[in-house]
C-alpha positions in Angstrom: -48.2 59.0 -118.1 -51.6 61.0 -119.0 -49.7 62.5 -121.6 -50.1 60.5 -124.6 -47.6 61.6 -127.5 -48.4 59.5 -130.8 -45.6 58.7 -132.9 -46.3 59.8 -136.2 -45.8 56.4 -137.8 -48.6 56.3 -141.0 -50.7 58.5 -142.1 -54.6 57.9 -142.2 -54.3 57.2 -145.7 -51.3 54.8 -145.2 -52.6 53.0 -142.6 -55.9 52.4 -144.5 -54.0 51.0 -147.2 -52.3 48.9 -145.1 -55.2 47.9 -143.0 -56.7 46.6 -146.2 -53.9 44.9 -147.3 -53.9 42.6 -143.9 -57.5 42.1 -144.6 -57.1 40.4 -147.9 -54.4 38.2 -146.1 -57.0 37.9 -143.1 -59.5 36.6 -145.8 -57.0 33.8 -147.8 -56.3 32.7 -143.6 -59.9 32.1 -142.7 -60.4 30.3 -145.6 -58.3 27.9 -144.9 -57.9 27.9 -141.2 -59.8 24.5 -140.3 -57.8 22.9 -142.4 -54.3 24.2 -141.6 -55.0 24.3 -137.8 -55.9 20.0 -138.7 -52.8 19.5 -140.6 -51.0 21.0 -137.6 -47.8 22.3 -140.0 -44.9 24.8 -139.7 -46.6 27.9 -140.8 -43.7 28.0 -143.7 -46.8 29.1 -146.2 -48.5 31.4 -143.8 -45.2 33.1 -143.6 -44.8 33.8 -147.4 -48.2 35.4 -147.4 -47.5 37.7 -144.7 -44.2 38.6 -146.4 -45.4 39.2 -150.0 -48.0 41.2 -148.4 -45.5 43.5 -147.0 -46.5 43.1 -143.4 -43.4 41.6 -141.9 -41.8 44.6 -142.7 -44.4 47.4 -141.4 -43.2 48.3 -138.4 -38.8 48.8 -139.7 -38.4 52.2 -140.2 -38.6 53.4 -144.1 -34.9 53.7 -144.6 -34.2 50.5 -143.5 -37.0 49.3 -146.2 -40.2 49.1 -144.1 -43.6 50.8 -144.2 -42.3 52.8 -141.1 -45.3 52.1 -139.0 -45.7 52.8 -135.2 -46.6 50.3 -132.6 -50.1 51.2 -132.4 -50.7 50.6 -135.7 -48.6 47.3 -136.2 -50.6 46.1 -133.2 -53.9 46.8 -134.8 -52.7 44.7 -137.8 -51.9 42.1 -135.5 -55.7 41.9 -134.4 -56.7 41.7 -137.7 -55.0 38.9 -138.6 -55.9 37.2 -135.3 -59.3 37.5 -135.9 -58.9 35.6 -139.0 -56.0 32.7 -137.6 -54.9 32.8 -134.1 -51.9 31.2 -134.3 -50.6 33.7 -137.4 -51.8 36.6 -135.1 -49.4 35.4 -132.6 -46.4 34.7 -135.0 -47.1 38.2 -136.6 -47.6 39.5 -132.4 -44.3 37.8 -131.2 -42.6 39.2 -134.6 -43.2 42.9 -133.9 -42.0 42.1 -130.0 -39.2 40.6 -131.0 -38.5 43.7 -133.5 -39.1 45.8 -129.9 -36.5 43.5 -127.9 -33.8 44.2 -131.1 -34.4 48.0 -130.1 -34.0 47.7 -126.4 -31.3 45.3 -126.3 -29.3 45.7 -129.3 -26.7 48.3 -130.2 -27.4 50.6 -132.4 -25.4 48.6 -135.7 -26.9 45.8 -134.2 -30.8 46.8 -134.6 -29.9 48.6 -137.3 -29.2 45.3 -139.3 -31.7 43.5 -137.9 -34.6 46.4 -139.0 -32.8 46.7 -142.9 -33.6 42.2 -142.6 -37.0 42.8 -141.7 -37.8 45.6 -143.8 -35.8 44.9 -147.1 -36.1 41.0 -146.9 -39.0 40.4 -145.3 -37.4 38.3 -142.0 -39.2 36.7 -139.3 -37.6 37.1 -136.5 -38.2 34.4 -134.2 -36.7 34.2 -130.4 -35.9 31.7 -128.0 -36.7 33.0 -124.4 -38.7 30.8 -122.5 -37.5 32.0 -119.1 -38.8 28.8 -117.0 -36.6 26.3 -118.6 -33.4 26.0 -117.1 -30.4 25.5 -119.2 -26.5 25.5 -119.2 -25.2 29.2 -119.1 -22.7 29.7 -121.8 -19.8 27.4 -122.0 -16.3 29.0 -122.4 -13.6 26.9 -124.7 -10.4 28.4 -125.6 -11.5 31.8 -126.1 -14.7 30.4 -128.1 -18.5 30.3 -126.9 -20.6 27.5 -127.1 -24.3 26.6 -126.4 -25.7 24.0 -125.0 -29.0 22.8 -123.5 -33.1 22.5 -124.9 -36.0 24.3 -124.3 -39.4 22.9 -124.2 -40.8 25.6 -126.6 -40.1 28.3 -129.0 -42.1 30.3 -131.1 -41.7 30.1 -134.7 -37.9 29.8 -134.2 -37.9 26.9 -136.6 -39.5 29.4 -139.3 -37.2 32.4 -138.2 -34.8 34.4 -140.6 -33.2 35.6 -137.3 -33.4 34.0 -133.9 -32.9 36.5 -130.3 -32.1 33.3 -127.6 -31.7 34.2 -124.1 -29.5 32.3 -121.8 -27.2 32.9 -118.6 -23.6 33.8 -118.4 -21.8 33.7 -115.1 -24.7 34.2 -113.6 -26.0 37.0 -115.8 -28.7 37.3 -118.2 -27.8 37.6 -121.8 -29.2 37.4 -125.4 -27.6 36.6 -128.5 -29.1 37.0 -132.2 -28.3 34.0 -134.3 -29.7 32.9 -137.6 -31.5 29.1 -136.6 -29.5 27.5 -139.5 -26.3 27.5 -137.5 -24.6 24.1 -137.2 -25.9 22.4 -133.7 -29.3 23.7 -133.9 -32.3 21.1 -134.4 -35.9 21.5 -134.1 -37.9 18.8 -132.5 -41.3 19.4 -134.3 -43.3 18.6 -131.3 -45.6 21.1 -130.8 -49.2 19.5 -130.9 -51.5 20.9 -128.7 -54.9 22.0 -128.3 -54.8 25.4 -129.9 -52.5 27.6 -131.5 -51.2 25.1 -133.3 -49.7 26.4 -136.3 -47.2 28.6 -133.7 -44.4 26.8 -135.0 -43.8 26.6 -130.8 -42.0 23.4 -130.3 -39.1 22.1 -128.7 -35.2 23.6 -129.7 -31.7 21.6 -128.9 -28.5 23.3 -128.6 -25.8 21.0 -129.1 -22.1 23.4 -128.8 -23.7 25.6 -131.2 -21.2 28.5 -131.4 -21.7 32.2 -131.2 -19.6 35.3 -131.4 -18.9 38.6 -129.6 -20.8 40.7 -132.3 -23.9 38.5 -131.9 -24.2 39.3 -128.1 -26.8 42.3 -127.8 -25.1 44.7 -125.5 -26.6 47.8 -125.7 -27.9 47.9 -121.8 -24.5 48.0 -121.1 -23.9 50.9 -121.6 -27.3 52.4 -120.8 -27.0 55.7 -119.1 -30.5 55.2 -117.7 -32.0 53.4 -115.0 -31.4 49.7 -116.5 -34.1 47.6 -114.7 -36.6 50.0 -116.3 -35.2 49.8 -119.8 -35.4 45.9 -119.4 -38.4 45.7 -118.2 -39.7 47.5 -121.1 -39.2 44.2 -122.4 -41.4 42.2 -120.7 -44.2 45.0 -120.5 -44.4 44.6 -124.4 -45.1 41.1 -124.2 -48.0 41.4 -121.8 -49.2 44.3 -124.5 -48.9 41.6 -127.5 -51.4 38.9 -125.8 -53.7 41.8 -125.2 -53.9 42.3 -128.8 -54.1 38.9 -130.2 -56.9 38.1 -127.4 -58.8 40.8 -128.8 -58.3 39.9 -132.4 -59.3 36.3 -131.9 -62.4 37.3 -129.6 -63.5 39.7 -132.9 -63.1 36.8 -135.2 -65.4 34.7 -133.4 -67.7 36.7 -133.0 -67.6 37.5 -136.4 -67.9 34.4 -137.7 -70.7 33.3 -134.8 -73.0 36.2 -136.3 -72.4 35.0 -139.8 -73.3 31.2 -138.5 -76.4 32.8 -137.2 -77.4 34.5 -140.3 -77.1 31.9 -142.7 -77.8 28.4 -140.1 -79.5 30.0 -137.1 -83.2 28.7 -136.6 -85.7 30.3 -134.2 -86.3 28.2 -131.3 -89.8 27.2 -131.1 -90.6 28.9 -127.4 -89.5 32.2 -129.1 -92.5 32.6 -131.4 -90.3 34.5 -134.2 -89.5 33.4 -137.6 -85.8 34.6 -137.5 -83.0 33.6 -135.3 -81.2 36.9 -135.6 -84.6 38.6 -134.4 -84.3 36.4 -130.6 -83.9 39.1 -128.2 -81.6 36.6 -126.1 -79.2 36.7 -129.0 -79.3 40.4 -129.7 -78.7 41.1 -125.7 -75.7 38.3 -126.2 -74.1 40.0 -128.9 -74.6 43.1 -127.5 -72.8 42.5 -124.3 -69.8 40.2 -125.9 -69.1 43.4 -128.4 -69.3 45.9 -125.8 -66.3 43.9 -124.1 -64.4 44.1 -127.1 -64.7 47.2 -127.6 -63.8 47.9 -123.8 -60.5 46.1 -124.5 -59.6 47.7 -127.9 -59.8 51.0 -126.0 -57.2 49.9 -122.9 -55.1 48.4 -125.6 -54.5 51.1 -127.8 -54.0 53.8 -125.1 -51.6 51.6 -123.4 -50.1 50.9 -127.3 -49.6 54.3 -127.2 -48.1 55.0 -123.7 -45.9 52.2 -124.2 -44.2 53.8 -127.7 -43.9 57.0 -125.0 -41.8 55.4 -122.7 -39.8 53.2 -125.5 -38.5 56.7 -126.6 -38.1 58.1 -123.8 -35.0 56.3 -122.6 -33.4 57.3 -120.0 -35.8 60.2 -118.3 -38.7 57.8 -117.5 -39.5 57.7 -114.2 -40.4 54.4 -111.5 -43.8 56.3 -111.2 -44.0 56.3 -114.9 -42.7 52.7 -115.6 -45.3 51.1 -112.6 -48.2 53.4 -114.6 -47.5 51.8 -117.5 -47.7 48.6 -116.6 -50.4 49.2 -114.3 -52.8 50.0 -117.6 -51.1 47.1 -119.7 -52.1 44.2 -116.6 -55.6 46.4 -116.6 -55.8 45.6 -120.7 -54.6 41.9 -119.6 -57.1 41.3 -117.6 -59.7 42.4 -119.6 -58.6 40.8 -122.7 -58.2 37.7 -121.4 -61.8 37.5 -119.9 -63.3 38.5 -123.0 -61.8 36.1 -125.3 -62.3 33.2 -123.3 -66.6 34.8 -122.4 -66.6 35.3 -126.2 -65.2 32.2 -127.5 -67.2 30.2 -125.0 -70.7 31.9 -124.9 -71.1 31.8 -128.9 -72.2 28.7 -128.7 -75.8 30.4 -127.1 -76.3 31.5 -129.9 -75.3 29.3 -132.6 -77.1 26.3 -131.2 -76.4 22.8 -130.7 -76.0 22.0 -134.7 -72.8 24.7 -134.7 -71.0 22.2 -132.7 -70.4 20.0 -135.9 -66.6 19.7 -136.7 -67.5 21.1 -139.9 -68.0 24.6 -139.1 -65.0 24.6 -136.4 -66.4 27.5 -134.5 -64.6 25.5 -131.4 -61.2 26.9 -133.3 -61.6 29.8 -131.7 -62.1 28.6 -127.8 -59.3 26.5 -128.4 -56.6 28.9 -129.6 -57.7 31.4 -126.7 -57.4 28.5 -123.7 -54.1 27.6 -125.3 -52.6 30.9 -124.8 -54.5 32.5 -121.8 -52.4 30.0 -119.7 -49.1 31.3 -121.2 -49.0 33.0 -117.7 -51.8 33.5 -115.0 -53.8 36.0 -115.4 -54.5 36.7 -111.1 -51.0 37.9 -110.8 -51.8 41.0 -113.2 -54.9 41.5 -111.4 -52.7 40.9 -108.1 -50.9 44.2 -109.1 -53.8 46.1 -109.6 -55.4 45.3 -106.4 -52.0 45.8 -104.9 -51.9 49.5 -106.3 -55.1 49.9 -105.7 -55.4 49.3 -101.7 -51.8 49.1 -100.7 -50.6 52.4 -102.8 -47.6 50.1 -104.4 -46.9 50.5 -108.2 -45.5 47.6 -110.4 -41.9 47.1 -110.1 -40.1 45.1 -113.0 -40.0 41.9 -113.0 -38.5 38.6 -113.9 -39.4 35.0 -115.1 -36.1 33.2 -114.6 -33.6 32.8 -111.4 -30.2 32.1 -112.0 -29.2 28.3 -112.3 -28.3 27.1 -108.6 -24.9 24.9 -108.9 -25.6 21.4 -108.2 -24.7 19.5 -104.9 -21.0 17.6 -105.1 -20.1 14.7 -103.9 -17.5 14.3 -101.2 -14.8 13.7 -103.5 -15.6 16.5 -105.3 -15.4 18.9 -102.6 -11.4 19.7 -103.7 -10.3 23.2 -104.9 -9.2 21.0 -107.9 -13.0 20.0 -108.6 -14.7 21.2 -111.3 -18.6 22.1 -110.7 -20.5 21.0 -113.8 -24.2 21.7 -115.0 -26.5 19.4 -116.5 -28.9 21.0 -119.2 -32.0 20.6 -118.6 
């Protein structure tokens, strides 16, 4: 994968015009961002101001009615308006991947109405795929398919235009794309955590909501490649999103710590100096903490990059190729996630005791980053790595979710006759 091949996506011009457009939404988010993230709402508003701005639809190709972008650049966006909100950097994260999973998994027809949604109508698309819930698989009734079953969490499927749910049939994974108006769905509106907490990421009940043959994405069906590679492409791309929003919300904080500084910061009296931005402790501070952006910025848009590669690629990539890929994506993982929580922990050195206040909200940041950061353990992308590294092994793809086991019968079930049925959990 040393080979990097850009996809033309925007031109410099484009990209700038676009980059300034997320900006000004950027600015209306941080604005307001204490006070949103205390409300703790669906981001229904937030939503509207990404999609008048255009930015829902940057990455669905022109002649489906986007700005045609490529996934380097959609990802930079992303960090922009993490930097500024951390929960609307993940919505607008999660909506790109979700635009990636349409493209793997769907047919042809079937991304190709999903991308004209997103790019003519400004959609969200939203997906429910939290692989560690265990639920029904997919109940069969006369020739008609029904779900059933809840999931703890689900981000911004109560907001969606267009929802991708993930769920097992006879034993098989499978993903259908559904709009999250259809009869039998219901939100619970319980997501109230410590961060993050204008994801829109609470609970979703399925009670025999139906869905149809067209709505099943089938595309790896037919796959003439290797399909474990194409699927895991999947999965790769959501490791490559938290990279991005880490880095975003690590570059808002420290942002808004050296503003906090500038205008509140007072010398402390052991330092002799007038100034607080003149301490040399906080210039060595700052200096470090941007360095380790900067660090991660350059791992994430090289493996941006080789990721778009191997998404076009299809069928002629390689194991070799697949495992170096994800080898640099777990290397930007690890990275990102130390520097967003060392960031969003170690402004407070500089900022002083009075930034603690509830006013200013600088904790906004460490919050939104330790909400997320446990999504999934970082040591098992540094376990690859090191396995790589000393054992010569390269990342295989990999999977979240076992099949559900069938559940013990009694002894009078034990009869050809019985009938083995499933809880949802």
């Amino acid at each position: 994968m040393s080979d990097i091949q850009i996809y033309p996506g925007l031109s410099d011009a484009e990209f700038e015009t676009w980059a300034e457009k997320a900006r000004n939404v950027a600015r209306q988010l941080a604005a307001t961002a204490l006070e949103r993230d205390r409300a703790n709402k669906d981001p229904v508003e937030e939503l509207a101001l990404l999609r008048d701005s255009g930015l829902l639809g940057l990455a669905a190709p022109r002649e489906f009615g986007g700005a045609g972008a490529n996934l380097v650049q959609a990802l930079k966006i992303s960090r922009i308006i993490a930097a500024a909100d951390g929960s609307i950097g993940q919505l607008i994260a999660y909506h790109y991947s979700n635009g990636v999973w349409t493209y793997i998994l769907g047919t042809r027809q079937q991304w190709e109405k999903t991308a004209r949604g997103v790019g003519a109508q400004g959609w969200f698309q939203g997906g429910v795929s939290n692989p560690r819930d265990q639920w029904n698989e997919i109940e069969y009734v006369g020739g008609r398919r029904f779900l059933n079953g809840k999931r703890t969490f689900a981000t911004g499927a109560s907001v969606a235009q267009v929802i991708t749910v993930s769920l097992w049939d006879n034993g098989k994974r499978a993903h259908y794309q559904i709009p999250p108006t259809r009869k039998g769905i219901s939100f619970g509106g319980d997501w109230d955590n410590l961060g993050q907490r204008l994801t829109a990421s609470g609970s979703v009940t399925f009670d025999r909501v139906e869905v149809f043959e067209d709505e099943l994405l089938s595309a790896l069906d037919d796959y003439e490649g290797d399909v474990e590679l194409r699927d895991g492409l999947r999965v790769l791309f959501s490791q490559l999103i938290f990279v991005n929003f880490y880095l975003g919300i690590a570059e808002g904080a420290l942002a808004a710590a050296a503003d906090h500084v500038r205008r509140f910061g007072r010398p402390w009296p052991e330092s002799g100096l007038e100034r607080a931005i003149d301490d040399p402790y906080h210039l060595v501070l700052f200096g470090r903490l941007s360095a380790g952006i900067a660090a991660g910025i350059a791992i994430a848009d090289k493996a941006a990059a080789l990721y778009e590669a191997a998404l076009h690629a299809g069928p002629s990539i390689t194991e070799q190729q697949w495992g170096e890929l994800a080898t640099i994506i777990d290397q930007g993982k690890i990275v990102a996630n130390d520097v967003v929580l060392d960031v969003t922990a170690r402004i407070f050195e500089a900022t002083g005791a009075r930034s603690t206040a509830n006013k200013y909200g600088l904790d906004i940041y460490w919050r939104n980053a330790r909400t997320h950061t446990v999504h999934d353990p970082v040591s098992y992308r540094a376990r690859e790595v090191g396995t790589y590294l000393l054992a010569e092994t390269l990342p295989r793809p990999r999977t979240y979710a076992q099949p559900p086991q069938p559940e013990a019968r009694k002894p009078e079930e034990q009869g050809p006759e019985a009938v083995l049925t499933r809880k949802a959990s």
